[in-house]
N, C-alpha and C positions, 0 to 999 in steps of 0.2 A: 390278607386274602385278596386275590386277584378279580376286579370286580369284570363282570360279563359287559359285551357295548353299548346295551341297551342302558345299562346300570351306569356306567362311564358318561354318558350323554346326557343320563339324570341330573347326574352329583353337575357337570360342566355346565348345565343349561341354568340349575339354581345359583351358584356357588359367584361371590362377589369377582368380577370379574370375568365371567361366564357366559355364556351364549345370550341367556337373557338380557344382563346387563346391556353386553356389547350392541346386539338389535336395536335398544329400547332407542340407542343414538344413532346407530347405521342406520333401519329402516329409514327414516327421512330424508338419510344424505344418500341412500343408495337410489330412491326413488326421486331425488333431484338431481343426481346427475344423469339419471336415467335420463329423466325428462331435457336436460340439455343435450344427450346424444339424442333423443328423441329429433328435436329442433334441430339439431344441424342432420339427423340422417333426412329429415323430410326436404331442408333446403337445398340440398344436393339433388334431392326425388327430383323438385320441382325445375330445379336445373338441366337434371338429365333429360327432362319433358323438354325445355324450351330447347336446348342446341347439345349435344356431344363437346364443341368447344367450351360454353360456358359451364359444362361440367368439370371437364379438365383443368378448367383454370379456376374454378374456386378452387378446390380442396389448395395445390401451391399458394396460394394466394391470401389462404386462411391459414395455412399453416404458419407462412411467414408472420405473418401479424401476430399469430399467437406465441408465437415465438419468441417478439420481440416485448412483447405487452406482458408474458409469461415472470418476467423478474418481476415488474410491481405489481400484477397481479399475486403473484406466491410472498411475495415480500407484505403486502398488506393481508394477504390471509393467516399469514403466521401469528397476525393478532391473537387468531383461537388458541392458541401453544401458551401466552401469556395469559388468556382470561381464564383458562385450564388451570392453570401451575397457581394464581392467584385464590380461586375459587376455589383448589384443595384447600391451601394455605388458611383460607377462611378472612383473607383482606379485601372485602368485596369494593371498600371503596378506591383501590388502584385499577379499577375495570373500566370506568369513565375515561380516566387518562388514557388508557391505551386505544380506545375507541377514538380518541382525539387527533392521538399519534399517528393513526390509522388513516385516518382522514387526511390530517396533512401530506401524508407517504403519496395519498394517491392522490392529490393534486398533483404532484410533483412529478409522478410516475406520469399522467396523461401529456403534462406539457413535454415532457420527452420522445412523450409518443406522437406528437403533432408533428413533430419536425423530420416525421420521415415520410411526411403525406407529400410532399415536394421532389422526395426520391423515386415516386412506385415507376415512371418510366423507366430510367436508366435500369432501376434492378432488374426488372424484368426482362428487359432486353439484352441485359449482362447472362440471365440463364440461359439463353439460346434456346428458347422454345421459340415456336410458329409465330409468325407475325402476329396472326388475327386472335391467337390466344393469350400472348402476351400483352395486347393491350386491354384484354378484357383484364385477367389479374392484376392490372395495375388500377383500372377504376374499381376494383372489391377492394384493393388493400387499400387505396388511400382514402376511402369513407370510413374504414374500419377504422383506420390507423386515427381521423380525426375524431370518432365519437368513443376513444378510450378510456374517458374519465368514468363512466357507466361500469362496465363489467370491473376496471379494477377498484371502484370502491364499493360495487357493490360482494364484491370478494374480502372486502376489508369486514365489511358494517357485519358479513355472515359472522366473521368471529366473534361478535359480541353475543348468538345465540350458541354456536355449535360450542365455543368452549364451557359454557357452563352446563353442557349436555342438552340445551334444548334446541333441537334442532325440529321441528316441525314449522314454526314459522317459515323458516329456510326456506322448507319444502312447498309452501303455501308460496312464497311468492315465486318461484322458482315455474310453479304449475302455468302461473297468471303469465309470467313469462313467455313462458314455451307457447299458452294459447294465442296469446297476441303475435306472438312472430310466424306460428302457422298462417294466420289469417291475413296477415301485412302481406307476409313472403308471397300466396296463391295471387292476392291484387295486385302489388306492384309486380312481379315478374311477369304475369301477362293482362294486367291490364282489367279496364272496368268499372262500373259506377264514373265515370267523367274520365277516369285516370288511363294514358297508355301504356300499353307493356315495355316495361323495362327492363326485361330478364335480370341479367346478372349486377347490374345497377339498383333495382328495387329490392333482390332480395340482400345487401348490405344494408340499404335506409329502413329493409324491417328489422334487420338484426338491431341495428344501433336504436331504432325507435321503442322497439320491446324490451331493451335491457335498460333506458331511458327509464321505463315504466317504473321497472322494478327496482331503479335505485333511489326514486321517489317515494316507493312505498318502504323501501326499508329503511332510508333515513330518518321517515315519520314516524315509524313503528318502535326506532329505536329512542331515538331523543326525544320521544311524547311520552315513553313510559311514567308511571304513577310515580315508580319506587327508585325517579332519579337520584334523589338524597341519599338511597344507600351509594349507590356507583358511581355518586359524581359526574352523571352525566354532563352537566350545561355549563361544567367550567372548560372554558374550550380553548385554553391555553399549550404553548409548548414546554414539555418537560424533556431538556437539552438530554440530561440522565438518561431518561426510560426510553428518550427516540434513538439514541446511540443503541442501546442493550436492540432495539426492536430492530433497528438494521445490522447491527452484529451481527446477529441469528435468523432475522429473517432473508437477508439479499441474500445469505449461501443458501435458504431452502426454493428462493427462489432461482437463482439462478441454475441450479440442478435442474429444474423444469424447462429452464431456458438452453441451456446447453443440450439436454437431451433432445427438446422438440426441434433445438438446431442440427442436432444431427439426422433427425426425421427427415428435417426439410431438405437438406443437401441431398440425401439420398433420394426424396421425389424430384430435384432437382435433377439429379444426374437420370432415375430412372424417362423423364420426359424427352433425355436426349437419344433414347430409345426410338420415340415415335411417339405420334397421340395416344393410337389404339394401347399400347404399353401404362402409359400417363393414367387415361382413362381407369382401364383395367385396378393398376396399382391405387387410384384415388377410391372407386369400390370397395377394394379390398381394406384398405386403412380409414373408409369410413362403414363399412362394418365390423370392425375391429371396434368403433368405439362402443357396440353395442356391449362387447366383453367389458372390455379395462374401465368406461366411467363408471357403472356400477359399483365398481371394486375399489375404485377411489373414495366413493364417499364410504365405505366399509374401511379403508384407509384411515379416511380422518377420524374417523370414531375411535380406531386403535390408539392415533395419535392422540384424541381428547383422553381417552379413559387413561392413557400410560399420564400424559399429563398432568391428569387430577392427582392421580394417583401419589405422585410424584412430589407434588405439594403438599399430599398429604403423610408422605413419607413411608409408603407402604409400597414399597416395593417389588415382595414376591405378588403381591394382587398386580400389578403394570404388566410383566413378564405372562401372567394369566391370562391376563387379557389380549397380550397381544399373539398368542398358540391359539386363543379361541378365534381369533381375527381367521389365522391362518387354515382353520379346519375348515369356515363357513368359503374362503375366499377360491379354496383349491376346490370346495364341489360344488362350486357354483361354475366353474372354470373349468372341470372336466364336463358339466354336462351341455357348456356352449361349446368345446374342442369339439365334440362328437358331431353336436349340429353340422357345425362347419363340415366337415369330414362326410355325413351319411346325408343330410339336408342342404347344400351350398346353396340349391335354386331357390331355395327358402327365403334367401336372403336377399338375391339378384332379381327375384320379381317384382321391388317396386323402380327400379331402372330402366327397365323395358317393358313397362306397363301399357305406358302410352309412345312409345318410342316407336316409329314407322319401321316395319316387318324388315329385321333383316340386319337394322343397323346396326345392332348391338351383339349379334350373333359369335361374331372372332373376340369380341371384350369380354363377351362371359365365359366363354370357355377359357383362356387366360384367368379370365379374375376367380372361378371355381379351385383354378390350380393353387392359385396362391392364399386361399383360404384356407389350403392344408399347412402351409407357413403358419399362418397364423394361430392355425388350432394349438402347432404343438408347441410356439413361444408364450403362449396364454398361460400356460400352464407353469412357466417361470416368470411370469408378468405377477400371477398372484405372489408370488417369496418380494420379489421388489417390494409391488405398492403396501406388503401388509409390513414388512421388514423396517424400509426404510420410512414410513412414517412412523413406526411406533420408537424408532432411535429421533428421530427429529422433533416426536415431543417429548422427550427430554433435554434437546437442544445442541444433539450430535448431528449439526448440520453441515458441518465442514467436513469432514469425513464425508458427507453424502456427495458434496459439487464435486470434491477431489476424485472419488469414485467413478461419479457420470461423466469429469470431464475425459479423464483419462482411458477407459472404453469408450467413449462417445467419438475420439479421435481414433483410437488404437486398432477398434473392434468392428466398427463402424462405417467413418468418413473414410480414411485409407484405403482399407481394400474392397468396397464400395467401387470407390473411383479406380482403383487397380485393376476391378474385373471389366467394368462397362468403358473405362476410356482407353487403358493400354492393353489389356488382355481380351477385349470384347467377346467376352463367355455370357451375353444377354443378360436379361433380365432375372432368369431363374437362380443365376449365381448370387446376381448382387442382392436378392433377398434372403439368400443362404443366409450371408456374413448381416443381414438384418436380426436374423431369427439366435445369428451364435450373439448378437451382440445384449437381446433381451434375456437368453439361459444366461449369459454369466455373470449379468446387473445379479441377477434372482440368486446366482449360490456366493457371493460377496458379500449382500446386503444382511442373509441370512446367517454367516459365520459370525457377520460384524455382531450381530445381535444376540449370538450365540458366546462371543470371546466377554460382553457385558460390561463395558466400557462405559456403556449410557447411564450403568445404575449410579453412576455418583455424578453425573450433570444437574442442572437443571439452568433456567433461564432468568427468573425472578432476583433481586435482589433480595437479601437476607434483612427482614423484618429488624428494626434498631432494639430491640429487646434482647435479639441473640446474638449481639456485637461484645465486642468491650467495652464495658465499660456502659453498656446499654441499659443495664438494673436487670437483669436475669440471667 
């Protein structure tokens, strides 16, 4: 008998694998990336207050850095995929190990990232933006670029809560975060209590100071717990085995991140060669966008944790449940910000020209209004992506995903991007066209992929010596 929607919503919201489930782990991850879109839409705010150019040139200038920070970031977060797939498993003391693994990755990842702090001129001035903008994006990226070690391991240490499902810690420090770089960002950008305004120079030394914060607290949080002995926390050695399996499978989930956000940046790259007002415009737009898609990320990772566990624990049709529940919450959370965008745009553009002298921002918002209808209607295949392709990437079908992003990322993207705005000069309006076809077709790939079920016989863990040959069982 065919049950009614109310009845349907029932049975999914109890049922293992099911709405409840799914929240009990999103809610925290959705309200800490919330709270990090929170933190960078306000340091743009603050931005847009002190100068139009220093607005312009954070967002390229963070995008860059995120971009490149984005592989050992996502490479060290991928820990969560293995303390998931372990903790179904029921091996809780190979959880310490990988928490170690974790750690080393993101040494390694920061000192990579130091050595492009010596670059930010040349790049900058390689994109052929405006003088007086391109030197501001080059003093944000290269503070970013040096206080790296922070966000990617504190991207790492999150996997030792998020995979075992507990993710409120996360969100606790994640909060403290966000509050300390509101409060840094408003003094140092302009200035106070002794200190002068630094605009676009103090709001990086809050970034890097506040996420400083937080990676203090979560390495104490983590390595001081009681129940070290089960997970082996304080053996803080390298296991040559597990960091191989960890970069296997992690550097493709990160470098999908990286590839992608590389093709973001080419394209605010190219859109700057438009004009500021263009730049401007487009950086609004793509930093209201993240008020959509980071929520949906941490709804993301949950899919990924629960397909995970799942996975370890060998239950399969509950993974593939769980990640349709992902999908139902992700799309009507996503049609009801499209509409905003669409019926409410000034909604979003009023903390830009808040304080902004009468008049300046006038030609930016009407552009940036337009382009908000871009984004509403890619939102809506942004949810198939991030619910898709993370719940195939915790099972460890990560190569398929770089293979995927890199090949739209170039095809769909970067190319005719650059085809419309440099040889064809059909503005701005086009090249976000081929933006908008390149997020619908990530969303009906990522979705088949998961629908052909390739992933159900991955997993990332090595097999337990019990269930070997010759193991005694």
């Amino acid at each position: 008998m065919k049950r009614s929607f109310p009845e349907s919503v029932s049975v999914r919201w109890s049922s293992a694998g099911g709405y409840r489930s799914l929240l009990a782990v999103a809610v925290p991850l959705i309200l800490s990336n919330g709270a990090f879109s929170l933190q960078q839409f306000v340091d743009r705010m603050f931005l847009a207050w002190s100068s139009p150019e220093a607005m312009a040139a954070a967002t390229p200038a963070g995008i860059l850095n995120f971009t490149l920070m984005s592989l050992f970031i996502n490479t060290a977060a991928y820990s969560g995929t293995f303390v998931a797939q372990y903790v179904g498993a029921g091996r809780l003391e190979r959880v310490g190990p990988v928490v170690w693994q974790t750690i080393f990755i993101s040494i390694a990842g920061a000192a990579v990232m130091a050595m492009f702090a010596p670059l930010a001129r040349p790049i900058f001035h390689l994109a052929g933006h405006g003088p007086p903008v391109a030197a501001l994006e080059a003093i944000y990226f290269k503070i970013l670029c040096l206080g790296s070690v922070f966000p990617i391991m504190t991207a790492g240490l999150s996997g030792f809560y998020s995979g075992q499902g507990r993710t409120w810690p996360v969100l606790w420090i994640n909060l403290v975060v966000t509050g300390l770089n509101v409060i840094l960002d408003y003094w140092l950008i302009f200035g106070g209590f002794g200190v002068a305004a630094m605009g676009i120079t103090g709001a990086a030394i809050a970034t890097v100071a506040a996420t400083a914060a937080g990676t203090a607290i979560m390495g104490i949080l983590v390595l001081a717990r009681r129940d070290h002995r089960r997970f082996l926390l304080r053996r803080a050695r390298i296991e040559s085995g597990l960091i191989r399996r960890m970069i296997r499978y992690g550097v493709p989930s990160g470098l999908q991140v990286m590839i992608d956000v590389t093709g973001f940046t080419v394209f605010v790259m190219l859109v700057g060669r438009l004009g500021m007002q263009n730049l401007a415009a487009t950086n609004i737009a793509l930093s209201v966008n993240m008020l959509a898609f980071m929520p949906v990320i941490g709804l993301g990772i949950a899919v990924s944790i629960l397909v995970g566990q799942q996975i370890g624990e060998q239950s399969i049709p509950t993974a593939e449940y769980a990640a349709y529940s992902g999908l139902h919450l992700a799309l009507a959370y996503m049609v009801v910000i499209a509409l905003a965008y669409v019926l409410l745009p000034d909604l979003f553009l009023i903390p830009y020209t808040l304080n902004a002298p009468a008049g300046q921002y006038d030609s930016i918002s009407e552009t940036a209004r337009i382009l908000l209808r871009f984004v509403a209607l890619y939102s809506l295949f942004d949810a198939l992506t991030l619910v898709f392709s993370s719940a195939i990437k915790g099972a460890g079908d990560t190569r398929f995903v770089v293979a995927v992003i890199a090949t739209l990322s170039l095809g769909v993207l970067i190319l005719p991007a650059a085809l419309v705005v440099l040889v064809l000069h059909w503005g701005m309006f086009a090249a976000w066209t081929t933006a908008t076809c390149y997020v619908s077709v990530q969303g009906i790939v990522f979705f088949l992929r998961f629908r052909a079920g390739a992933w159900k016989q991955m997993q990332v863990i090595e097999l337990p010596l019990s269930t070997l040959p010759g193991g005694g069982a």
